[in-house]
N, C-alpha and C positions, 0 to 999 in steps of 0.2 A: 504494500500500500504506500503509497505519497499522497503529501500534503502540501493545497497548495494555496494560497487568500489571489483572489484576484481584487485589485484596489482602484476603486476610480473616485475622484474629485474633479470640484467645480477650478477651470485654470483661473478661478479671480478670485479663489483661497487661495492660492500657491504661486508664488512668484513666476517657477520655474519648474521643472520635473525633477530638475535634481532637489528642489525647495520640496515637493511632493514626497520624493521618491525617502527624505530625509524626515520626514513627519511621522512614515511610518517606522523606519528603522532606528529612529532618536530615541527608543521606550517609547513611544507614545500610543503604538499598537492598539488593538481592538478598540476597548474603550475611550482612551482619550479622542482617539483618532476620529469618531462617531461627532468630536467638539464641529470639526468641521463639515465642509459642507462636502461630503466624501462618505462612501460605504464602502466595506468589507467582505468578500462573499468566500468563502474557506468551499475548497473544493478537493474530495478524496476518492483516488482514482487506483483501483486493483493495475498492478502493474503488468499482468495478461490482458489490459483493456486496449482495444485495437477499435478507429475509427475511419473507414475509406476516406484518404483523404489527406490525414493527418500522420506525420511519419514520426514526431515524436508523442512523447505523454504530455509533455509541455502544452503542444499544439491543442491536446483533447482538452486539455484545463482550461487554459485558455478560452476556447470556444465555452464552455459551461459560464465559466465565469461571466465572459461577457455577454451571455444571454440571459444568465439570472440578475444582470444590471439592470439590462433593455424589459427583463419582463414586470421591474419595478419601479418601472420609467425614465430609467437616464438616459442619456443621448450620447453620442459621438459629440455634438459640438461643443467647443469653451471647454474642455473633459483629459484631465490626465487619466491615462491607465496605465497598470502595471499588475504582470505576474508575479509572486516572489512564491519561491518554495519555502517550506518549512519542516 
């Protein structure tokens, strides 16, 4: 099994992506993190898990994550993402 948070904020919290990317990895993870205008989505993936399409696991996270963003309305635009394993 792997574990992995897919991370998106609004870019008019975050300077930057590495200002982003540094919000989550400062401690400020899950809860603080939630201060902003940003969510958290943790996605766990059996590592026999196989998607047409997608040639790593990365890739399959990825895709979860960013459609349990979209199915709770956030967008692509103004929007930092990030994968991080854990």
């Amino acid at each position: 099994m792997r574990n992995f948070v897919y991370l998106i904020g609004s870019a008019d919290d975050f300077e930057s992506f590495d200002d982003f990317r540094a919000a989550w990895q400062g401690g400020v993870h899950a809860g603080e993190f939630s201060n902003f205008n940003a969510s958290a989505y943790y996605v766990s993936i059996s590592t026999e898990s196989r998607v047409e399409g997608c040639e790593r696991l990365e890739d399959v996270a990825h895709l979860i994550g960013r459609g349990r963003a979209m199915g709770d309305g956030w967008s692509f635009d103004n929007c930092w993402g990030l994968l991080v394993e854990e």
